[in-house]
ZAKOL-389406 format. One record per residue (C-alpha): residue number from 1; residue in one letter; x, z, y. Coordinates in pm, whole numbers, plus 50000, padded with zeros to 5 digits. Layout:
# ZAKOL-389406
<atom><num>NUM</num><residuo>A</residuo><east>X</east><up>Z</up><north>Y</north></atom>
...
***
This chain:
# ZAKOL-389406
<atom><num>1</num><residuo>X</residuo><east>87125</east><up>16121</up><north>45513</north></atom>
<atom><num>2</num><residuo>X</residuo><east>87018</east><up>16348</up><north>45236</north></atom>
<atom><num>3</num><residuo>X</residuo><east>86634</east><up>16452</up><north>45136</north></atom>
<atom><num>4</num><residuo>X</residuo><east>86434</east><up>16596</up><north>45450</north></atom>
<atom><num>5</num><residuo>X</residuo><east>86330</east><up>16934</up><north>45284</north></atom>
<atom><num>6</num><residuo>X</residuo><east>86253</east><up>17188</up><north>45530</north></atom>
<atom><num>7</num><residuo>X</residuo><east>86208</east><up>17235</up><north>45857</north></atom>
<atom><num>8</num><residuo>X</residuo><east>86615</east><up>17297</up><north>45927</north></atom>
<atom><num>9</num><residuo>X</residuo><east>86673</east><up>16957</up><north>45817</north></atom>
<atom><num>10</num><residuo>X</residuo><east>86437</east><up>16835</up><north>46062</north></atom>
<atom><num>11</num><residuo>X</residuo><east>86567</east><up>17052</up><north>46321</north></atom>
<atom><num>12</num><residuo>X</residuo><east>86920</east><up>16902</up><north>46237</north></atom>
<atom><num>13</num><residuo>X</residuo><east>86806</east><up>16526</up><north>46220</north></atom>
<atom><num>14</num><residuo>X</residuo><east>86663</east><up>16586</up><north>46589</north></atom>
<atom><num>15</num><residuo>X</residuo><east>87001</east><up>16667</up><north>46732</north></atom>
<atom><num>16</num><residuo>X</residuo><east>87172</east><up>16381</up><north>46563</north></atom>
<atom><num>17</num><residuo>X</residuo><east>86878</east><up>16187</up><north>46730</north></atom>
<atom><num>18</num><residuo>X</residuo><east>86604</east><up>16009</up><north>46469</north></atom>
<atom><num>19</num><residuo>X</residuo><east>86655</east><up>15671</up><north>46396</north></atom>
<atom><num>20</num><residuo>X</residuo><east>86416</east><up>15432</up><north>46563</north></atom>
<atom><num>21</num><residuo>X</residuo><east>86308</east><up>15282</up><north>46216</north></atom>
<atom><num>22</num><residuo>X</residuo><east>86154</east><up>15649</up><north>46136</north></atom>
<atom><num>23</num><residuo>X</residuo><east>85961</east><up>15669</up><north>46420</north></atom>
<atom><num>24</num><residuo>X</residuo><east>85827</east><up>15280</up><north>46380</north></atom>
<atom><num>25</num><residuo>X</residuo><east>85747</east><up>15338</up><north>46018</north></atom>
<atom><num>26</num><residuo>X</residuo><east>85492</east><up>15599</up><north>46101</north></atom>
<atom><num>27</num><residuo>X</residuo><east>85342</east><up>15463</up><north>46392</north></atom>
<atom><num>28</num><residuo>X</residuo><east>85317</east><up>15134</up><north>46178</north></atom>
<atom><num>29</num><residuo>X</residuo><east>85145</east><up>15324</up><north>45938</north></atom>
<atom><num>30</num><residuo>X</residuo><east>84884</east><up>15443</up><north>46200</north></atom>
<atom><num>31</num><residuo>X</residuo><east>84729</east><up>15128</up><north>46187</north></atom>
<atom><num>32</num><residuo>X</residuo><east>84705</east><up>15189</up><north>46569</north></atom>
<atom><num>33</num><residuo>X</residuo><east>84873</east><up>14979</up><north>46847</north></atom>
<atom><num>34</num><residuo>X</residuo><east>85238</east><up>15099</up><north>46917</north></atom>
<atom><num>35</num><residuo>X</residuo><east>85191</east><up>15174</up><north>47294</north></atom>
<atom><num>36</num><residuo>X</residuo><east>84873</east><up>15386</up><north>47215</north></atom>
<atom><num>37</num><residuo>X</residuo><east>85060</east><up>15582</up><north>46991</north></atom>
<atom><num>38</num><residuo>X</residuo><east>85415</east><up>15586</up><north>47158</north></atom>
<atom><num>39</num><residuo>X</residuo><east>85179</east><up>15691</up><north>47499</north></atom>
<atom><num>40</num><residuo>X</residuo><east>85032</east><up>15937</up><north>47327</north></atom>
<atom><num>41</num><residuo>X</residuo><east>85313</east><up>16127</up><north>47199</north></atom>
<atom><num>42</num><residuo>X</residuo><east>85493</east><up>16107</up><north>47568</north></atom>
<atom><num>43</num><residuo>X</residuo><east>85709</east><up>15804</up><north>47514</north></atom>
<atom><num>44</num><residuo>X</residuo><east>85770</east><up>15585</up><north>47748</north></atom>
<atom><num>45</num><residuo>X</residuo><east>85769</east><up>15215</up><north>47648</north></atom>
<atom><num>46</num><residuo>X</residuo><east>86085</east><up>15156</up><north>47873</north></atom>
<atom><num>47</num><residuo>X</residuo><east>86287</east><up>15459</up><north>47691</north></atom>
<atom><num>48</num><residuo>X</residuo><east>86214</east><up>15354</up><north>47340</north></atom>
<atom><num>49</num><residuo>X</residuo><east>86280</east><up>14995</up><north>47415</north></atom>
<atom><num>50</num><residuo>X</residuo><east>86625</east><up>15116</up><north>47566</north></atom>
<atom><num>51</num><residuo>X</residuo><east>86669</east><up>15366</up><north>47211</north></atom>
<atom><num>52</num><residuo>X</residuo><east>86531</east><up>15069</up><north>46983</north></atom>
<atom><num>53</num><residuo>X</residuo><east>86845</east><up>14878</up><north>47091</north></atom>
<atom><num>54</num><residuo>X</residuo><east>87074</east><up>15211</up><north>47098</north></atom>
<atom><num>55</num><residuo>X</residuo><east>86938</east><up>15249</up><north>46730</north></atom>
<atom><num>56</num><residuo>X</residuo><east>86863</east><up>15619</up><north>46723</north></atom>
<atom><num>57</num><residuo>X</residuo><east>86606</east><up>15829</up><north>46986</north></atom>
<atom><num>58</num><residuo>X</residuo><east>86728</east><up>16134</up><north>47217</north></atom>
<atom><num>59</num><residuo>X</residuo><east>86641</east><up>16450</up><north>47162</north></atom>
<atom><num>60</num><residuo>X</residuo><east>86296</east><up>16494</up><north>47280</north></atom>
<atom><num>61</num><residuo>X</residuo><east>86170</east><up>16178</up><north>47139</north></atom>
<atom><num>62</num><residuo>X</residuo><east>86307</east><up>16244</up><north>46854</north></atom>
<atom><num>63</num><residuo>X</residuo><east>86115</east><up>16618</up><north>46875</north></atom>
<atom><num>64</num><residuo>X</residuo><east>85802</east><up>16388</up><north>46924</north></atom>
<atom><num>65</num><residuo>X</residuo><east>85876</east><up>16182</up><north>46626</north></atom>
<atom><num>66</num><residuo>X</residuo><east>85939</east><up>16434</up><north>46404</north></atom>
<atom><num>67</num><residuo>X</residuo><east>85598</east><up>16586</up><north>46537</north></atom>
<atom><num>68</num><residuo>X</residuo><east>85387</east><up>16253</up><north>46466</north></atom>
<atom><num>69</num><residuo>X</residuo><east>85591</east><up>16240</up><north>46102</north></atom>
<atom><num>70</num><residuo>X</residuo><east>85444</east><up>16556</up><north>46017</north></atom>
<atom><num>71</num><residuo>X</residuo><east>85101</east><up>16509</up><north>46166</north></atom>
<atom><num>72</num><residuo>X</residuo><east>85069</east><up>16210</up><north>45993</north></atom>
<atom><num>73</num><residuo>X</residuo><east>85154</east><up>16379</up><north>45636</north></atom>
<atom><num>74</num><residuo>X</residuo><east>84930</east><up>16645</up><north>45704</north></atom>
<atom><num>75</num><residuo>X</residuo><east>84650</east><up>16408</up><north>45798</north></atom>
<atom><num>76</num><residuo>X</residuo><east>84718</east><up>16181</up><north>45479</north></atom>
<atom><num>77</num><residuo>X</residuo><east>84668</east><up>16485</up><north>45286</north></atom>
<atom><num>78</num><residuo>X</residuo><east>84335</east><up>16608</up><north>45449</north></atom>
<atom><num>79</num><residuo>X</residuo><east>84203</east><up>16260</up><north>45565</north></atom>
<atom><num>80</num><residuo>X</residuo><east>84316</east><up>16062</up><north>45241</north></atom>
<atom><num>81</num><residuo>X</residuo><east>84532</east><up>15790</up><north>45441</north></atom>
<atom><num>82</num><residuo>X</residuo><east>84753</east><up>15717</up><north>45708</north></atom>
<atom><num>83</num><residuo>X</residuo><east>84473</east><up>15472</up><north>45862</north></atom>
<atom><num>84</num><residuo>X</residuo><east>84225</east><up>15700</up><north>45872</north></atom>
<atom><num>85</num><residuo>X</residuo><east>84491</east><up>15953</up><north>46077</north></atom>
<atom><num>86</num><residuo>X</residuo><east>84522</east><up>15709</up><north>46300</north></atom>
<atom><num>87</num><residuo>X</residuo><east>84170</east><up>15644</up><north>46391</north></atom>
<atom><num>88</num><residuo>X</residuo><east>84155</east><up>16041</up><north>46377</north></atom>
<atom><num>89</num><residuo>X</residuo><east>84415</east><up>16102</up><north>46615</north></atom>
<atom><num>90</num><residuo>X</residuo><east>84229</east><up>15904</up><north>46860</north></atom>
<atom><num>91</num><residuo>X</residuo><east>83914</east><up>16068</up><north>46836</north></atom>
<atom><num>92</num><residuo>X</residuo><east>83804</east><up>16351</up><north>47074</north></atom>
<atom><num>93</num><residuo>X</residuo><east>83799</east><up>16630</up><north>46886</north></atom>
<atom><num>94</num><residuo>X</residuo><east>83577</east><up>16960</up><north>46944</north></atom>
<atom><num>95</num><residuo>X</residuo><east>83726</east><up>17194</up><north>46708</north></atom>
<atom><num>96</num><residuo>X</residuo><east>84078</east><up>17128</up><north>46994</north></atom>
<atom><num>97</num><residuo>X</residuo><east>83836</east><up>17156</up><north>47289</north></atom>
<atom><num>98</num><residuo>X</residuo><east>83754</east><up>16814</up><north>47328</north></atom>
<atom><num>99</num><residuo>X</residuo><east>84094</east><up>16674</up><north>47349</north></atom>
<atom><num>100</num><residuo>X</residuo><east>84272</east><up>16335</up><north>47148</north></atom>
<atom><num>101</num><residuo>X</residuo><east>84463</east><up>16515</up><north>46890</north></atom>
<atom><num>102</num><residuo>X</residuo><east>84756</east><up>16264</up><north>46974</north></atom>
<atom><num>103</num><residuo>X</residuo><east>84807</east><up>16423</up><north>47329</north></atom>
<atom><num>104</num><residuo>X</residuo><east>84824</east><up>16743</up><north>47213</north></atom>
<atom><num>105</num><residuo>X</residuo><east>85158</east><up>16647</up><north>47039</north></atom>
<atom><num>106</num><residuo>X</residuo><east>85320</east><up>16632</up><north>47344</north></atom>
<atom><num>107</num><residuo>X</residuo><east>85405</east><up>16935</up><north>47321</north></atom>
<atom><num>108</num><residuo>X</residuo><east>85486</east><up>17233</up><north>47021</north></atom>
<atom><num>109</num><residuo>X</residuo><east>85245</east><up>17434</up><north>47076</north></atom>
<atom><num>110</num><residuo>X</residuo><east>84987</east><up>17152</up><north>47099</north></atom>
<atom><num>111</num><residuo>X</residuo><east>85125</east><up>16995</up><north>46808</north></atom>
<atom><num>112</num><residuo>X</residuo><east>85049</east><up>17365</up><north>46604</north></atom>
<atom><num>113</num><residuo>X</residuo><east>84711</east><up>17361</up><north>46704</north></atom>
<atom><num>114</num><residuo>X</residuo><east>84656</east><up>17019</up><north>46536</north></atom>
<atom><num>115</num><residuo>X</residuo><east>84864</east><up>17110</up><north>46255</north></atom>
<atom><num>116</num><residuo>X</residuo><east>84630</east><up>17401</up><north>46188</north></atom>
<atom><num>117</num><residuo>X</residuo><east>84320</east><up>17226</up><north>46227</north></atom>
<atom><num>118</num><residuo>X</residuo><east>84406</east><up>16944</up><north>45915</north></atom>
<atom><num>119</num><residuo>X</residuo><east>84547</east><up>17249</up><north>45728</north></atom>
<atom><num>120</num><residuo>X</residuo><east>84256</east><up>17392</up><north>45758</north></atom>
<atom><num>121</num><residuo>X</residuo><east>84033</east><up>17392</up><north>45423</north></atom>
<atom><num>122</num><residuo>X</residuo><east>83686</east><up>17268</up><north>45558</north></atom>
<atom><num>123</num><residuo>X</residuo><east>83673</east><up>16918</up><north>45606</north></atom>
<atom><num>124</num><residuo>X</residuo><east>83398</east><up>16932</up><north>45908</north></atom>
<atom><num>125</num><residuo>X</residuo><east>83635</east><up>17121</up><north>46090</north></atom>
<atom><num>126</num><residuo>X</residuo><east>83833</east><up>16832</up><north>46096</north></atom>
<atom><num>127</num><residuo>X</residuo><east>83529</east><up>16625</up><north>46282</north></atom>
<atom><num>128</num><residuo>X</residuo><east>83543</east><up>16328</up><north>45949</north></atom>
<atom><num>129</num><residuo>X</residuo><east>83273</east><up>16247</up><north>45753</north></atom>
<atom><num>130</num><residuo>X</residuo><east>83329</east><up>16111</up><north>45459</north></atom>
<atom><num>131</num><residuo>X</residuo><east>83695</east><up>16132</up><north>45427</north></atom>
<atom><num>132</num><residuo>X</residuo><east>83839</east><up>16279</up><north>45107</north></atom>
<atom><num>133</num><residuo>X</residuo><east>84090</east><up>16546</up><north>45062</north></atom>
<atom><num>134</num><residuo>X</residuo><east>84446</east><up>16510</up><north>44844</north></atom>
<atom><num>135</num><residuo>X</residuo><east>84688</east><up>16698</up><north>44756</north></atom>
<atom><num>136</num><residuo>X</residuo><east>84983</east><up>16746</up><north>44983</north></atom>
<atom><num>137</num><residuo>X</residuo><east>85217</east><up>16770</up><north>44682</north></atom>
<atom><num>138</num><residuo>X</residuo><east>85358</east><up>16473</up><north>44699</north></atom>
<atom><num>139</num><residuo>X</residuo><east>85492</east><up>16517</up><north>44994</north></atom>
<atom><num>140</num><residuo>X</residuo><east>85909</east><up>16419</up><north>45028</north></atom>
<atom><num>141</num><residuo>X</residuo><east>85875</east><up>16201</up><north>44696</north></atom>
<atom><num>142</num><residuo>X</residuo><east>85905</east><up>15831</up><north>44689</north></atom>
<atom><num>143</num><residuo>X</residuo><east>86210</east><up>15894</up><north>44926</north></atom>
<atom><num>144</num><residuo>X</residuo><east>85973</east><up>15929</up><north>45217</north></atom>
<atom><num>145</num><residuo>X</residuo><east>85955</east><up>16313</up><north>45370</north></atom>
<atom><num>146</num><residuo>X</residuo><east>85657</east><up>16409</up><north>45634</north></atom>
<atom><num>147</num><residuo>X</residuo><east>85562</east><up>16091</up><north>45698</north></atom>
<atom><num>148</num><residuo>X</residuo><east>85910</east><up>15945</up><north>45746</north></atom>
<atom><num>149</num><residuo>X</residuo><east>86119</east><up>15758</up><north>45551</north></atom>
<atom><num>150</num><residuo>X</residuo><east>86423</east><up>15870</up><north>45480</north></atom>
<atom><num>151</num><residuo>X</residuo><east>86673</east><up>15584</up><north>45526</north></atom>
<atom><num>152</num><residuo>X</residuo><east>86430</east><up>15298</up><north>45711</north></atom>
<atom><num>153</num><residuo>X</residuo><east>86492</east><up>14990</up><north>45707</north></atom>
<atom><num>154</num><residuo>X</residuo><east>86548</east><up>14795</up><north>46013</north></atom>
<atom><num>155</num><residuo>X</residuo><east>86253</east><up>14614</up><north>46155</north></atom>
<atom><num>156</num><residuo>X</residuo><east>86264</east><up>14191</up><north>46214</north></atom>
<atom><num>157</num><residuo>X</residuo><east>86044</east><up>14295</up><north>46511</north></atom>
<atom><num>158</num><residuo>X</residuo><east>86259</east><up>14346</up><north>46784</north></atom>
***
């Protein structure tokens, strides 16, 4: 697979279905329990154990994957790390109503409320205190691409 550079590519990866390992990597680098995460998204436990063995996820959780991938990016850039996304995520949040920002990524229009929100240049809209701001211009280089790597590497854990 070549460099993930726009959304197309995505779009093209999710037919072909995502591998597992994508998926894995950025829930791994929540810092959050797997099933929380998985849950959150819409994943059942029982369909990505059955993918995890098939290698690569179906269509919609590979849609959900992608989703997460990019969440995560976007949060690393306003938030400052992948950890603190994941303690984020799990947060009510008032600037989306109230709601977990993971379980709005269950769907796409959910999931473009949230991505507004850490796009969003104010960092009290985004309900942190303390976190620091980066640059999202690194985004796609060290052969990782929204959160993602691009050619994972199979997990011992399964």
């Amino acid at each position: 697979a070549g460099a993930l550079r726009s959304y197309l590519d995505f779009d093209h990866l999710i037919h072909d279905g995502l591998p597992v390992g994508a998926l894995q990597y950025a829930v791994d680098s929540l810092g959050q329990p797997e099933e929380i995460i998985v849950e959150g998204i819409g994943l059942s436990r029982t369909t990505l154990s059955r993918r995890k063995q098939a290698g690569r996820l179906g269509f919609v959780a590979s849609e959900r994957a992608v989703r997460l991938g990019i969440i995560v990016a976007l949060g690393k850039a306003a938030l400052g790390s992948t950890r603190a996304v994941g303690c984020w995520l799990l947060e009510p949040n008032d600037a989306l109503g109230g709601a977990l920002p993971i379980a709005l990524l269950q769907t796409g229009v959910g999931a473009r409320q949230v991505e507004a929100l850490l796009a969003r240049s104010s960092i009290d809209d985004l309900g942190s205190r303390g976190a620091q701001r980066t640059s999202p211009s690194g985004w796609g280089s060290g052969g990782k691409s929204f959160g993602m790597p691009l050619n994972p590497q199979p997990s011992s854990e399964e």
